[in-house]
C-alpha positions, 0 to 999 in steps of 0.5 A: 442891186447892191448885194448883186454888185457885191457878188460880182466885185467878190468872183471879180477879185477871186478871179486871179487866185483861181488862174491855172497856171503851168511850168515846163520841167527845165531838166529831169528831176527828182519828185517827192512827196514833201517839199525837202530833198529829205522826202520820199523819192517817188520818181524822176520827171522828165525834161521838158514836161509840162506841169501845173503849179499848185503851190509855191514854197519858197524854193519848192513847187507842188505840181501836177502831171497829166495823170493828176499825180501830185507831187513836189520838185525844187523850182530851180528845175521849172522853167517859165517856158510853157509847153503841153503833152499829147494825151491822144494816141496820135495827135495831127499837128495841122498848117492851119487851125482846120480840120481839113487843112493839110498835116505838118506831122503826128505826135504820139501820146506823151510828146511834149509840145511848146504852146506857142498861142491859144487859136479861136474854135478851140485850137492850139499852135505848137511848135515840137524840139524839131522846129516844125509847128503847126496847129492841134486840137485842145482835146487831143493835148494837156497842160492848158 
């Protein structure tokens, strides 16, 4: 029983440390493969994209895109604002969180998307720049 328990209280305070956690690219920025502008270059993300914080320095994230790559930005070019890409050819945004509910839109592969909330039966409400919103499948998008 005790060392029941403290398996628990260690996964319990582990927990928080595990949390992913995802920033939207505030404006096109420089990635480099160092957390200093005196790095390599590797390439320029665009706004708007959703990334995963990885590691935090202080005025320098490392973060991942949705191919994995990994790479370093400056923080001032993240926003708390959470947004995800569509990773499907062609993502239908819906009324409701049904598969037979009417479409609102389609989004092609690589369209940033705001994450408004997480739905039950594994939906997602997004809302795209236009304004329109509606609902989409978790496995047809990245940055959850």
């Amino acid at each position: 029983m005790k060392r029941s328990l403290t398996v628990l209280l260690a996964v319990g305070l582990a927990a928080p440390a595990l949390a992913v956690e995802f920033r939207t690219v505030a404006t096109a920025a420089v990635l480099y493969d160092a957390p200093s502008p005196r790095g390599k270059k590797l390439f320029v993300i665009q706004r708007d994209t959703p990334v995963e914080l990885v590691v935090h320095l202080e005025g320098w994230a490392k973060v991942r895109d949705s191919e994995g790559s990994m790479a370093w930005i400056e923080s001032k070019h993240l926003a708390m604002r959470h947004s995800v890409v569509v990773t499907a050819p062609r993502a239908q945004i819906r009324q409701s969180a049904d598969e037979a509910a009417a479409m609102v839109f389609e989004a092609e592969k690589n369209v940033a998307l705001d994450y408004l909330e997480g739905v039950a039966g594994g939906w997602v409400k997004v809302r795209h720049r236009d304004g329109a919103s509606g609902y989409v499948r978790a496995d047809q998008i990245w940055g959850l």
